[in-house]
Backbone as CSV, one residue per row, in Angstrom:
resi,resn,N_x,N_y,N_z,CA_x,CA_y,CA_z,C_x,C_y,C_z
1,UNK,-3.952,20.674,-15.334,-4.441,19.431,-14.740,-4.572,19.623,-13.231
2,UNK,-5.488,18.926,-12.934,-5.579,18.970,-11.254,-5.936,17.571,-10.639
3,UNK,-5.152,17.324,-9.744,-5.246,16.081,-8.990,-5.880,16.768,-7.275
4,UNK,-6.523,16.067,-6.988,-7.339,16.103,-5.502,-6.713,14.675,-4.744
5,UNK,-6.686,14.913,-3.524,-6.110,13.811,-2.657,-6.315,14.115,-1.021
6,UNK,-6.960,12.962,-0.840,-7.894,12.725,0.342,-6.569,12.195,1.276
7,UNK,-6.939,12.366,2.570,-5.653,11.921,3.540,-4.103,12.608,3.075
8,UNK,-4.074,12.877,4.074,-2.648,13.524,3.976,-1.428,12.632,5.005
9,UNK,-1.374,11.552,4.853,-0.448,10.662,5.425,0.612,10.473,4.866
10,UNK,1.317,9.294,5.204,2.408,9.804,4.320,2.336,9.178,2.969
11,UNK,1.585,8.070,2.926,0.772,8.317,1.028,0.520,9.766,0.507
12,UNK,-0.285,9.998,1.130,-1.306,10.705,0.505,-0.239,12.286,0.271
13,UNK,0.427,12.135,1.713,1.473,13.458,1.860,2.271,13.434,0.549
14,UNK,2.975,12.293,0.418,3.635,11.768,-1.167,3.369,12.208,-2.253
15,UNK,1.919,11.944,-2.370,1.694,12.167,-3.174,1.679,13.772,-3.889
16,UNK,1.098,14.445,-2.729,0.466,16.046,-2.911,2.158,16.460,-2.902
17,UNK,3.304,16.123,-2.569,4.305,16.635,-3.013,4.901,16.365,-4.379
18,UNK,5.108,14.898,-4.568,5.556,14.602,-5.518,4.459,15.847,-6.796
19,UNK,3.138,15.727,-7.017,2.663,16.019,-7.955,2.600,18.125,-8.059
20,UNK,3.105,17.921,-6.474,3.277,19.846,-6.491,4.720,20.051,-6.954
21,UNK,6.115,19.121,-7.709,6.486,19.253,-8.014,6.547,19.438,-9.669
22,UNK,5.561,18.877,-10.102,5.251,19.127,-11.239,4.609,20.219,-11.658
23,UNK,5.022,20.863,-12.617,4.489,22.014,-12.948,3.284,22.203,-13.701
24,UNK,2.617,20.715,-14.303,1.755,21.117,-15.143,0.329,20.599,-14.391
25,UNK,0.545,20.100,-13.035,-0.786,20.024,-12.116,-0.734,20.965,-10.777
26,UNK,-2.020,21.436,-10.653,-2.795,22.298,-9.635,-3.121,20.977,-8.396
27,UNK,-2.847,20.847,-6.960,-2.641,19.828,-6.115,-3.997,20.533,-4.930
28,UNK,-5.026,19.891,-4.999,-5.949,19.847,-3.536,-5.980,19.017,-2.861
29,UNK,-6.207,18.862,-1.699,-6.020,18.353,-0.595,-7.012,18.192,0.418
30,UNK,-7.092,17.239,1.169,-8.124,17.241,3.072,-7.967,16.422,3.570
31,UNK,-7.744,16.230,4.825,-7.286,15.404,5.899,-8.452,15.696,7.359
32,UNK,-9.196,14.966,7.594,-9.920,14.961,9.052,-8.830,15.500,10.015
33,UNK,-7.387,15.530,9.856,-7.104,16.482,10.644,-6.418,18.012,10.219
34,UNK,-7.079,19.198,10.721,-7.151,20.271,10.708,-5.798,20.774,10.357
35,UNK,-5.168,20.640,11.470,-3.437,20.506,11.693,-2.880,19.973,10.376
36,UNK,-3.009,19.219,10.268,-2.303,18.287,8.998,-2.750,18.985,7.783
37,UNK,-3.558,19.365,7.411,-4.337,20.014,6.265,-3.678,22.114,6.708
38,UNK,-3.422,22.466,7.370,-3.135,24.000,7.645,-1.519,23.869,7.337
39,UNK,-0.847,22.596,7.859,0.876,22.271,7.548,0.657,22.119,6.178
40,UNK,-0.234,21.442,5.553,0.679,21.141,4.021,-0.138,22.002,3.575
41,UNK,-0.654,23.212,3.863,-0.982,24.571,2.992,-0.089,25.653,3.415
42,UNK,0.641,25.502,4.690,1.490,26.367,4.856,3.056,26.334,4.356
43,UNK,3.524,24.992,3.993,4.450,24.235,3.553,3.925,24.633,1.731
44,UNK,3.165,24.814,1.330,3.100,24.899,-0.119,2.752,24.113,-0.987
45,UNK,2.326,22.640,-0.304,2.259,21.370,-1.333,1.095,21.461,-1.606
46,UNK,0.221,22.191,-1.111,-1.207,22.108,-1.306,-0.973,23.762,-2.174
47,UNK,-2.399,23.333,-3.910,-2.689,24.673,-4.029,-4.185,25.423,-3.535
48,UNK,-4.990,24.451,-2.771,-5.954,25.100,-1.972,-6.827,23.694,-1.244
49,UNK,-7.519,23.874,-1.084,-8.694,22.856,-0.175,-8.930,22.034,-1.178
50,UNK,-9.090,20.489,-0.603,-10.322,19.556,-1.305,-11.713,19.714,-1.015
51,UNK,-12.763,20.258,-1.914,-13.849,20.113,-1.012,-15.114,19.564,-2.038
52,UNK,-16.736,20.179,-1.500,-17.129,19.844,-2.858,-16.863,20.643,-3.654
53,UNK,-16.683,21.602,-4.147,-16.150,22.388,-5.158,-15.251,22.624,-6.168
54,UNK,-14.238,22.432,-5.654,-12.674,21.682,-6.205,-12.944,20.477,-6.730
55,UNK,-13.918,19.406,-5.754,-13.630,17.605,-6.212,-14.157,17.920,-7.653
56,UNK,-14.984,18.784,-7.919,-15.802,18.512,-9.305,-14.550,19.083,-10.256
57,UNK,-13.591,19.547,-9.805,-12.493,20.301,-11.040,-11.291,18.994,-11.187
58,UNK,-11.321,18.324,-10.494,-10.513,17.331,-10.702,-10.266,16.343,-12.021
59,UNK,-9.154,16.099,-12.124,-8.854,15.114,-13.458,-8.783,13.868,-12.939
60,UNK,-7.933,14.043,-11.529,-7.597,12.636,-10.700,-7.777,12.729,-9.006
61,UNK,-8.317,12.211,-8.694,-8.460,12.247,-7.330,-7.873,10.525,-6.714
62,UNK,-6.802,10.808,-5.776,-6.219,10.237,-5.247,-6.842,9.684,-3.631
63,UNK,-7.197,8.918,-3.611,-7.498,8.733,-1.834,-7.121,7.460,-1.171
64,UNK,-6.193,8.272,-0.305,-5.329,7.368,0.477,-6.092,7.130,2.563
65,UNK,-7.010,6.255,2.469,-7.300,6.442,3.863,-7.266,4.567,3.848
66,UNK,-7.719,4.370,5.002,-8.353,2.752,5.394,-9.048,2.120,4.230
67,UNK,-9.211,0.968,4.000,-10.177,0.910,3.448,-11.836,0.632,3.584
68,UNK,-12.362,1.016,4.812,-13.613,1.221,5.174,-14.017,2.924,5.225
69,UNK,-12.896,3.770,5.342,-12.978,5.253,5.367,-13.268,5.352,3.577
70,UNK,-12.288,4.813,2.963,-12.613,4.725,0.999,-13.607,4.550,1.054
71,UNK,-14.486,3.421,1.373,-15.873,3.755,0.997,-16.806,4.321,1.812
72,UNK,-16.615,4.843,2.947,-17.526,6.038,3.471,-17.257,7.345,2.524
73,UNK,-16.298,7.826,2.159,-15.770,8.501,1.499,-16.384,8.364,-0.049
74,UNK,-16.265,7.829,-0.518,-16.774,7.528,-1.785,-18.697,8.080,-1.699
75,UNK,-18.941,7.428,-0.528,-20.318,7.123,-0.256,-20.937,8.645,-0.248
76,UNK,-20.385,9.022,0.578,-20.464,10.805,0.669,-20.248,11.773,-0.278
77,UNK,-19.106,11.555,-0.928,-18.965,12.831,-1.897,-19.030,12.145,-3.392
78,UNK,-19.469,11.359,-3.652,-20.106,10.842,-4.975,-20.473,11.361,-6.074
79,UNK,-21.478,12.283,-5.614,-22.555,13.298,-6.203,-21.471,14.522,-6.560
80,UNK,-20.436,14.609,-5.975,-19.554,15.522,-6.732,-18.482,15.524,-7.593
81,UNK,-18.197,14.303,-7.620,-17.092,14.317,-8.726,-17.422,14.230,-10.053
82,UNK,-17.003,14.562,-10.898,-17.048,14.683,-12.452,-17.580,13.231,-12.877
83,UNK,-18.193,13.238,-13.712,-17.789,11.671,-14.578,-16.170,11.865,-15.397
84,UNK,-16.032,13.058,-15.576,-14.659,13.094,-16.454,-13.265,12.681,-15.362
85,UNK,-13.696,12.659,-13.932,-12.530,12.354,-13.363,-12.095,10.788,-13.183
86,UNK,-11.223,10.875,-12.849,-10.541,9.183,-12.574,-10.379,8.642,-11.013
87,UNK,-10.821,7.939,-10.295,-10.479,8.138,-8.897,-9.507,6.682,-8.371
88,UNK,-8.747,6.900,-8.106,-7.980,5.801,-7.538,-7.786,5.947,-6.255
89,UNK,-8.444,4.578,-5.319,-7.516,4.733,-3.888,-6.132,3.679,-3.917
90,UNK,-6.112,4.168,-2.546,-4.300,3.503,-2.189,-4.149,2.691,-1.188
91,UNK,-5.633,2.037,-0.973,-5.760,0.871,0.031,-4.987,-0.227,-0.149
92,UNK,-4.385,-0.934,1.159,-3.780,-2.005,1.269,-4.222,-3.495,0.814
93,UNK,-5.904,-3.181,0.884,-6.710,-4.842,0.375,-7.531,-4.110,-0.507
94,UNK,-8.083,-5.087,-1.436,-8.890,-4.520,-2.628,-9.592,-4.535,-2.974
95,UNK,-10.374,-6.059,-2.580,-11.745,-6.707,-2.490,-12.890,-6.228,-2.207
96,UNK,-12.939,-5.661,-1.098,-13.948,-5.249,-0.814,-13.962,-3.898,-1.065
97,UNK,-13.198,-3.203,-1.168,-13.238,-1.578,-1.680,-13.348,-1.220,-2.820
98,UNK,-13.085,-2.384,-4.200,-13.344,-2.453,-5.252,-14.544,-2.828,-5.620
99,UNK,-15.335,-3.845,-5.095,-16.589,-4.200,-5.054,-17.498,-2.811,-4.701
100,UNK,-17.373,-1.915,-3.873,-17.986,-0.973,-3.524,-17.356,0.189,-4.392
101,UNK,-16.738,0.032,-4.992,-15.693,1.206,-6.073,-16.645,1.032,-7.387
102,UNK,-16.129,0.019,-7.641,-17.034,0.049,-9.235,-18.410,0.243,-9.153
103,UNK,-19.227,-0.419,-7.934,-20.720,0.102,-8.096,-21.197,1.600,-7.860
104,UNK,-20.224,1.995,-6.838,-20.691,3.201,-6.718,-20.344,4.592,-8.065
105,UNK,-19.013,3.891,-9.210,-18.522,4.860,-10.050,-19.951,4.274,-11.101
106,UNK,-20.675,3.502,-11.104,-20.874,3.004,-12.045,-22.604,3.758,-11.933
107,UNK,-22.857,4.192,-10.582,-23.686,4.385,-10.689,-23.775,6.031,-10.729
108,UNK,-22.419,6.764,-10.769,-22.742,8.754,-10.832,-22.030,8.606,-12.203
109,UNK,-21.486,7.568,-12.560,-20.620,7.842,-13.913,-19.470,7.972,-14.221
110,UNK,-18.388,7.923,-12.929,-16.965,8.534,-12.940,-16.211,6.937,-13.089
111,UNK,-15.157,7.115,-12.815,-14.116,5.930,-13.239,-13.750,5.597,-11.927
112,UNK,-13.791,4.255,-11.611,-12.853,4.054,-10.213,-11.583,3.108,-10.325
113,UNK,-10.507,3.461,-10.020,-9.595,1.952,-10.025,-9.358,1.918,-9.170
114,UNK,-9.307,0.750,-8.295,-8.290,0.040,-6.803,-6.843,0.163,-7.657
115,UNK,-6.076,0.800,-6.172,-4.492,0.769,-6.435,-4.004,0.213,-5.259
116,UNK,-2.569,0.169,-5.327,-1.862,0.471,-4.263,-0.300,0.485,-4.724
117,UNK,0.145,1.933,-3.848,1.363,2.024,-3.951,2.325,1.528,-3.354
118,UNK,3.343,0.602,-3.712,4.051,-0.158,-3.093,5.336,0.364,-2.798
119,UNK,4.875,1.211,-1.490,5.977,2.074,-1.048,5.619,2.516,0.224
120,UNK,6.670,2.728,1.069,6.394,3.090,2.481,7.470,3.315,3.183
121,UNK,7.866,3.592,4.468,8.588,3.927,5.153,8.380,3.451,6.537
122,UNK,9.473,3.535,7.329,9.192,3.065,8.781,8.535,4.185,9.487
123,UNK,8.647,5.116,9.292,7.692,5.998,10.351,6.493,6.676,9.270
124,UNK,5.381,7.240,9.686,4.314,7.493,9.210,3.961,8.926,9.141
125,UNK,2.807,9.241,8.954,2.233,10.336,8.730,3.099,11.629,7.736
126,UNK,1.934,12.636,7.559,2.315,13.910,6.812,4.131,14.119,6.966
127,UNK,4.436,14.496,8.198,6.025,15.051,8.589,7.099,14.278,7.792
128,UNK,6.512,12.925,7.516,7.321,11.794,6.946,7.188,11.671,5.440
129,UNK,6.331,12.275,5.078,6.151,12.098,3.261,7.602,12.866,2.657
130,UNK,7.614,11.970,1.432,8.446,12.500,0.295,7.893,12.479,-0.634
131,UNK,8.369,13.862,-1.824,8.232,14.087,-2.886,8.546,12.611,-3.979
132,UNK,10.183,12.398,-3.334,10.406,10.674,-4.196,10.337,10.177,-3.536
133,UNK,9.188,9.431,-2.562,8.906,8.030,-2.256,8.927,7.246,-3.042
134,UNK,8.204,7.407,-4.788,7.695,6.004,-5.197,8.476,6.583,-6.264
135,UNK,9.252,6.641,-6.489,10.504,6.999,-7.735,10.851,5.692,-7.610
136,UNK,10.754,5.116,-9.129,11.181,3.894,-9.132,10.485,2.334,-8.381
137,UNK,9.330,2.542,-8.151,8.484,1.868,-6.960,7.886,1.356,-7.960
138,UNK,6.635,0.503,-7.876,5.668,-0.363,-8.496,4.004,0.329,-7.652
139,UNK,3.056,0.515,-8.658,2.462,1.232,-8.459,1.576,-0.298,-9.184
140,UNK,0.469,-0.753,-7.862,-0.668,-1.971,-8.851,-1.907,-1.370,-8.672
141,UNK,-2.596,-1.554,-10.376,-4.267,-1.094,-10.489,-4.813,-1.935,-10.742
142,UNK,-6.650,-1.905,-10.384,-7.226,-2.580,-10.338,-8.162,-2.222,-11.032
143,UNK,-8.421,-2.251,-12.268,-9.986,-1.500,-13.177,-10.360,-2.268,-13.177
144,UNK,-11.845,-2.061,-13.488,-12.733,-2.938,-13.360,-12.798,-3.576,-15.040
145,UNK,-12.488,-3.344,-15.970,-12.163,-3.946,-16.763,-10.768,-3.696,-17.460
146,UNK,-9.747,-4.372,-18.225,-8.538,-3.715,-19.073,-8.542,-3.643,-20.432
147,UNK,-9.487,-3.590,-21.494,-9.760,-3.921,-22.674,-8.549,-3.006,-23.694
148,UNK,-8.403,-1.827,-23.256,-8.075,-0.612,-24.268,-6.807,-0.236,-23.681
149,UNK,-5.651,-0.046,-24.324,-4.430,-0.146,-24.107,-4.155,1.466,-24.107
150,UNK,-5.402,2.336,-25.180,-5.138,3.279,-24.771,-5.421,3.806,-23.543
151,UNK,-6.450,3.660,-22.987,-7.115,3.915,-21.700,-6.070,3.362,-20.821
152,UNK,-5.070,2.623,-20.764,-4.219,2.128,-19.876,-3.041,2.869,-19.602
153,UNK,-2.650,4.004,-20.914,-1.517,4.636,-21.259,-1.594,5.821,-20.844
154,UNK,-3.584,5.805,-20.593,-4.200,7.373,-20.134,-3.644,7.445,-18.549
155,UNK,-4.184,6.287,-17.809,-3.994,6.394,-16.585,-2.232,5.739,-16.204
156,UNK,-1.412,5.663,-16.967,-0.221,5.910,-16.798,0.390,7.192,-16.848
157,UNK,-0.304,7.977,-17.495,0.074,9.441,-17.511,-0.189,10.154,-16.321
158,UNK,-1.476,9.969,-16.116,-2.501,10.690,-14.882,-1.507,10.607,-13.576
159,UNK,-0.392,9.133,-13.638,0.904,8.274,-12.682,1.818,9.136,-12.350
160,UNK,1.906,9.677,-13.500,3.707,10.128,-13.803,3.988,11.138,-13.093
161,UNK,3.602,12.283,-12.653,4.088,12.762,-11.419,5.037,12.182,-10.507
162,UNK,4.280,10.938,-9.776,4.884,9.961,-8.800,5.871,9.192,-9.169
163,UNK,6.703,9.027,-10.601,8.017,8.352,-11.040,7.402,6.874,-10.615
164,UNK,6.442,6.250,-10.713,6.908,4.761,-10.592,7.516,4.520,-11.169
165,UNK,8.257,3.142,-11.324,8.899,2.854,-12.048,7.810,1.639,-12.937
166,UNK,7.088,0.579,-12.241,6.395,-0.087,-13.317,4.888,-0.024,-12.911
167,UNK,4.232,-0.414,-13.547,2.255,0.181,-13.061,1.938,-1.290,-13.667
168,UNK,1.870,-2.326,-12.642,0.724,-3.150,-12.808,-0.627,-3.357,-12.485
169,UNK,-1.014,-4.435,-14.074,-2.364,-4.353,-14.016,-2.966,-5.675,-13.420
170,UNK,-3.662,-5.924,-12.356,-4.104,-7.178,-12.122,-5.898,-7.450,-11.126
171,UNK,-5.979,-8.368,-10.764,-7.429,-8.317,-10.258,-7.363,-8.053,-8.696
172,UNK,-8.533,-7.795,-7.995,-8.739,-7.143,-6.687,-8.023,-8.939,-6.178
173,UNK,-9.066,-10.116,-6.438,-8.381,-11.101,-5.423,-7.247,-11.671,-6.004
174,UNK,-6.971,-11.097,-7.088,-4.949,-11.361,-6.949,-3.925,-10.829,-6.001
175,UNK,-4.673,-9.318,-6.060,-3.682,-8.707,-5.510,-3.717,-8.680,-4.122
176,UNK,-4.838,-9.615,-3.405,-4.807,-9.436,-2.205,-4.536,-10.833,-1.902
177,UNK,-4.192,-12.072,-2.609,-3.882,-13.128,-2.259,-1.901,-12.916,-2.665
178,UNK,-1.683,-11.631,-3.291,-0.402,-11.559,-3.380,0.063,-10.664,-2.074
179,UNK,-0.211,-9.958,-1.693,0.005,-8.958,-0.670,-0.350,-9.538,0.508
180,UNK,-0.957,-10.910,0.881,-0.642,-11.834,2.129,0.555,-11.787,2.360
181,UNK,1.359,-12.658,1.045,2.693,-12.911,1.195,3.825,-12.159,1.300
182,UNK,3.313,-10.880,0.372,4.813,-9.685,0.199,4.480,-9.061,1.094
183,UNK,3.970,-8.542,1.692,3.926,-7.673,2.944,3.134,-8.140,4.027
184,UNK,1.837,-8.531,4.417,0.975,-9.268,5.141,2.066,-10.177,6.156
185,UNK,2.189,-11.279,5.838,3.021,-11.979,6.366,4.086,-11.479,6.771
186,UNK,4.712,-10.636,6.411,6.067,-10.445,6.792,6.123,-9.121,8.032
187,UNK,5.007,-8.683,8.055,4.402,-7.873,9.308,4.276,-8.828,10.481
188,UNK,3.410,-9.689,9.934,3.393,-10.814,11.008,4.736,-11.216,12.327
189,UNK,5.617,-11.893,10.918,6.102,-12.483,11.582,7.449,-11.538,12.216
190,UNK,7.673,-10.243,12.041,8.263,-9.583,12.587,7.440,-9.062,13.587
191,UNK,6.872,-8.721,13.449,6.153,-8.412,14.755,6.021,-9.530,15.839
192,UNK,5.988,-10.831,15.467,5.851,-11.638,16.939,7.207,-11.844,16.838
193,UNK,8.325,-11.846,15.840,9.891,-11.908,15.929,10.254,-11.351,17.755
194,UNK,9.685,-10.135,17.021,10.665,-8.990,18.328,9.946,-9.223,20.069
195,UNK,8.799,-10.725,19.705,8.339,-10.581,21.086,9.028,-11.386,22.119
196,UNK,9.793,-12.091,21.342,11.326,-13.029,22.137,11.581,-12.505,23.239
197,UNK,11.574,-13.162,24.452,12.254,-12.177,25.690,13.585,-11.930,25.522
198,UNK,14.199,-13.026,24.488,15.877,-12.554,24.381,15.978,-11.365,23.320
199,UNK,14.836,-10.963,22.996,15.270,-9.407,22.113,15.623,-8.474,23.253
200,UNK,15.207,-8.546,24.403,15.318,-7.215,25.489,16.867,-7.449,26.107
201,UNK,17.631,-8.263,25.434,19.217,-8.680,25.661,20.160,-8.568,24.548
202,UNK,19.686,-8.288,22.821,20.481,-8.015,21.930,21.450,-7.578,21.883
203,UNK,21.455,-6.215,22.358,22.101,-5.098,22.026,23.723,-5.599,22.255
204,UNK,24.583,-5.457,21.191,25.620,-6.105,20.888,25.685,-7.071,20.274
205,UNK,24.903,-8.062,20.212,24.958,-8.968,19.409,24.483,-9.619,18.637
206,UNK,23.561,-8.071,18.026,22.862,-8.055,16.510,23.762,-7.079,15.538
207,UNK,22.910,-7.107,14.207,23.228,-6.853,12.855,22.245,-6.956,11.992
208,UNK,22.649,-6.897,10.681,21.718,-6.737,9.576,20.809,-7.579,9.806
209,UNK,21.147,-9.210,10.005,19.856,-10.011,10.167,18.817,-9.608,11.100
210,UNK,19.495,-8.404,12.099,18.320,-8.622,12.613,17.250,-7.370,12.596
211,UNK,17.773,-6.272,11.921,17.814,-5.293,11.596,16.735,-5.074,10.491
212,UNK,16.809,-6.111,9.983,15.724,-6.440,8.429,14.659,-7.042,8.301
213,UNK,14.900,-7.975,9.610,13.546,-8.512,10.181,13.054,-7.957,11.375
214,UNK,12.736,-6.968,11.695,12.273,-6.361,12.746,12.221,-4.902,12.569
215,UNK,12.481,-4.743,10.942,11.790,-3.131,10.749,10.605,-2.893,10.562
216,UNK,9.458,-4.024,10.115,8.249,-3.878,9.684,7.643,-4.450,11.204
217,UNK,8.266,-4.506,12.455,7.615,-4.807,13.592,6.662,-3.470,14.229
218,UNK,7.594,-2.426,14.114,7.068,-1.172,14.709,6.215,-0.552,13.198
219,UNK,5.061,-0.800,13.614,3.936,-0.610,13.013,2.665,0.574,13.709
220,UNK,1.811,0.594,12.720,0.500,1.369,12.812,-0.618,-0.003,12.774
221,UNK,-0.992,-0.004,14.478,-1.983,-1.405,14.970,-2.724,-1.297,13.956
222,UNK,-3.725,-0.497,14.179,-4.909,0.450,13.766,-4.992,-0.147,12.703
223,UNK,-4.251,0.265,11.824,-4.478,0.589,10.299,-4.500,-0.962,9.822
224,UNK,-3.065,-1.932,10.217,-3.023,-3.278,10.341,-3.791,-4.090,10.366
225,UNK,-4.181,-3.645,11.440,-5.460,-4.805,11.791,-6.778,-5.124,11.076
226,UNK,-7.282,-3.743,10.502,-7.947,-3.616,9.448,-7.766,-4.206,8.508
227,UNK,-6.474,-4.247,8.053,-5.749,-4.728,6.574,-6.003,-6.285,7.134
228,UNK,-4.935,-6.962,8.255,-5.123,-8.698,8.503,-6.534,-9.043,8.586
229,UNK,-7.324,-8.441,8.786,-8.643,-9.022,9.408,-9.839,-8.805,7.918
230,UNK,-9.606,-7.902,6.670,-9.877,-8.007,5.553,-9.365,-8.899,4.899
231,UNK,-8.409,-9.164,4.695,-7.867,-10.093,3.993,-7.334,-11.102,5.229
232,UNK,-8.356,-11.787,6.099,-7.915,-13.059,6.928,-7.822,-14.418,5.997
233,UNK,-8.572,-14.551,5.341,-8.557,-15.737,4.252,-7.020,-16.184,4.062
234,UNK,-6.625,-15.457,2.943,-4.848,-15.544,2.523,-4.119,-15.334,3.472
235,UNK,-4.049,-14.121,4.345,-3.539,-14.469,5.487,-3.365,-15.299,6.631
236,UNK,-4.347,-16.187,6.556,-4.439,-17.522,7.347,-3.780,-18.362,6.788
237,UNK,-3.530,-18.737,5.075,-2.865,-19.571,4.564,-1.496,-19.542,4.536
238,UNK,-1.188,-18.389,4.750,0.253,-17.575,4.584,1.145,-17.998,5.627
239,UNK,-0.049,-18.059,7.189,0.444,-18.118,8.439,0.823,-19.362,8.553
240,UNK,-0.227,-20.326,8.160,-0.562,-22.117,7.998,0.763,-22.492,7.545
241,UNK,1.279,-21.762,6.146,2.375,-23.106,5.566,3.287,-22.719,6.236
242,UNK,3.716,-21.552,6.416,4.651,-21.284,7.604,5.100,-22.020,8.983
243,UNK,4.291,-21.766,9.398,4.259,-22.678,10.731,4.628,-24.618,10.463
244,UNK,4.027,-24.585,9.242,4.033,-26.058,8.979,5.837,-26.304,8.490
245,UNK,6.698,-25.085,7.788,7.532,-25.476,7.458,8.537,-25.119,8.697
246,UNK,8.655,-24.303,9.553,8.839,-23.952,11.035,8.652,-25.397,11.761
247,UNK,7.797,-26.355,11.603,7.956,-27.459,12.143,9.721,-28.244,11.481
248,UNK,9.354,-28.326,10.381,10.469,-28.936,9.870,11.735,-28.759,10.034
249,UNK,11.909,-27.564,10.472,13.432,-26.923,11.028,13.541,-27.359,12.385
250,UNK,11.917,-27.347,13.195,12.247,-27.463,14.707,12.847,-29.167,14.546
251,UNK,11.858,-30.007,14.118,12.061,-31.404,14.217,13.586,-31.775,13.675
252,UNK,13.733,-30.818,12.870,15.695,-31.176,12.335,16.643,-31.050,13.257
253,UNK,16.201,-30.310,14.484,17.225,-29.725,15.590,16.830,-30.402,16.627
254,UNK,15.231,-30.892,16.747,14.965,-31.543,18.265,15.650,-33.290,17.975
255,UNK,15.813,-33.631,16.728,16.497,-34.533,16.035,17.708,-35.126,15.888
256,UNK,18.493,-33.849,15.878,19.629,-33.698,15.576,20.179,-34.397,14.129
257,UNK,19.427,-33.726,13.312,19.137,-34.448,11.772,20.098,-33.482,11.164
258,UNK,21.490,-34.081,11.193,22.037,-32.713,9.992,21.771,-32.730,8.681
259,UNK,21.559,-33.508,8.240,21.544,-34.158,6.418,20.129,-33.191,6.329
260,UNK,18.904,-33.652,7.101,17.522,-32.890,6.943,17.888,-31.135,7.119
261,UNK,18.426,-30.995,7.839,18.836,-29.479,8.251,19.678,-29.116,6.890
262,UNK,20.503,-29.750,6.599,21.095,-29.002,5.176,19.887,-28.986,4.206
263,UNK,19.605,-30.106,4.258,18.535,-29.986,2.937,17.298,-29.034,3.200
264,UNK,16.752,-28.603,4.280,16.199,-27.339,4.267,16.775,-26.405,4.026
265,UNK,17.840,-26.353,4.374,18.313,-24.907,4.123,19.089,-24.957,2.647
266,UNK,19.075,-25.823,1.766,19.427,-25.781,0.605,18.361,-25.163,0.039
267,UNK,17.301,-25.959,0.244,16.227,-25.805,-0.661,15.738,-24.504,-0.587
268,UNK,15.646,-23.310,0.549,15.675,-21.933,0.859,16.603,-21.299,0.076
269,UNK,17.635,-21.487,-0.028,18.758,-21.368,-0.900,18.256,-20.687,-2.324
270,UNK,17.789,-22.197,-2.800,17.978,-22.647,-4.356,16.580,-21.664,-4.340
271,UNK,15.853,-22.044,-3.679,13.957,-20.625,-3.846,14.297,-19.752,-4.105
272,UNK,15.425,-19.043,-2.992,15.441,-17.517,-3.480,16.157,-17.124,-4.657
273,UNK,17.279,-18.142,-5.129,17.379,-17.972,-6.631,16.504,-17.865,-7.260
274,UNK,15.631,-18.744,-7.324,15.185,-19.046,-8.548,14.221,-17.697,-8.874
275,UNK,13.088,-17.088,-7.332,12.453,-16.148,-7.539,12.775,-14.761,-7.555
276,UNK,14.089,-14.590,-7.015,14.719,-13.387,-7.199,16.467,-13.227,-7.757
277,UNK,16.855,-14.015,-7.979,18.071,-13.781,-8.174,19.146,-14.232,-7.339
278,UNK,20.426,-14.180,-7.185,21.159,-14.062,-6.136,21.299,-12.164,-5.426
């Protein structure tokens, strides 16, 4: 078997390790940068170049870039991939890369699914990939149709290299009206968290709280901004009720409403039971 994988970040790096640990796939590789592509052939995770030549030997081709690079990418090397291959990217929004995914597989013949691996780390690039990043992780696809359970069991296999632990199946604007909230938002608001002038006075008299909200602050702009500004829709709504329930805490304190102040913070309480547990 051979898997191909575009970008060598620390997705993409992930990936070409995790699956060079397996013995029963052959791992190609390319990265626009030179450097990055000569390290993970000198490191071993790579068993030679992605190019056109290789893309046509592929079973699975993996591509982890932006999602406006996915479909330049797509756009370009089209004409070479197999119809027998499977191509999944690992973009953050889905909508629009899926819309341009399925027409373009639909029109050389190959298979496309929108993914994304729901896994990451605080620092980035190649140097930072692991073999088990997504051991145990949630891995979501996006086919353009789900009819055949075998075909679903196919591209769970094509997975297994990477140990997810569960592979959901759902639609491009689900998953990007879900990924406002689980990650989208929570970039957000750590990121303007840490713009407090009293963060530049912490030191001593933080901890976990603050530690947990202000790891997803130090970010990749770039890549971000792309992602908020594709998916601005849900992300505007995300921002909206927020702020609206941020009123309700302020007005409990500019108030001095304790009864209202418990009962917000009950009701936060009793939510996160209910949606996750204690």
């Amino acid at each position: 078997m051979r898997v191909g994988i575009v970008g060598l970040g620390l997705i993409g790096g992930s990936f070409a390790k995790a699956y060079h640990e397996s013995k029963d796939w052959e791992v190609y590789g390319m990265d626009s940068d030179k450097r990055i592509l000569d390290l993970a052939l000198l490191a071993e995770d790579l068993d030679g170049v992605l190019d056109e030549t290789t893309i046509s030997q592929c079973d699975l081709l993996l591509i982890a870039l932006y999602p406006q690079a996915v479909i330049e990418y797509l756009e370009k090397n089209a004409p070479y991939i197999s119809k027998d291959t499977v191509v999944i990217d690992c973009g953050g929004t889905k909508r629009k890369i899926c819309e341009a995914g399925f027409q373009i597989a639909e029109k050389y013949g190959f298979t496309f699914i929108g993914g994304h691996p729901m896994a990451g780390r605080h620092y980035t690039g190649y140097k930072y990939s692991l073999a088990n990043l997504y051991d145990g992780m949630a891995m979501v696809i996006i086919p353009k149709t789900c009819d055949d359970m075998n075909w679903l069991e196919h591209i769970k296999d094509l997975l297994k290299p990477a140990r997810f632990g569960t592979v959901t199946v759902t639609t491009a604007e689900n998953h990007d009206k879900m990924i406002a909230f689980t990650s989208q938002l929570a970039h957000v608001v750590s990121n303007a968290y840490i713009k407090s002038p009293t963060a530049r006075e912490h030191h001593g008299y933080s901890a976990g709280s603050y530690k947990d909200l202000t790891r997803v602050a130090w970010l990749n702009e770039v890549m971000w901004t792309e992602l908020f500004m594709e998916n601005r829709d849900y992300l505007t709504e995300e921002i909206r009720f927020l702020r609206e329930e941020l009123k309700k805490y302020q007005s409990a304190l500019e108030q001095q409403d304790f009864e209202k102040m418990r009962e917000l913070l009950r009701e936060g309480k009793e939510r996160k039971v209910e949606v996750d547990g204690r």
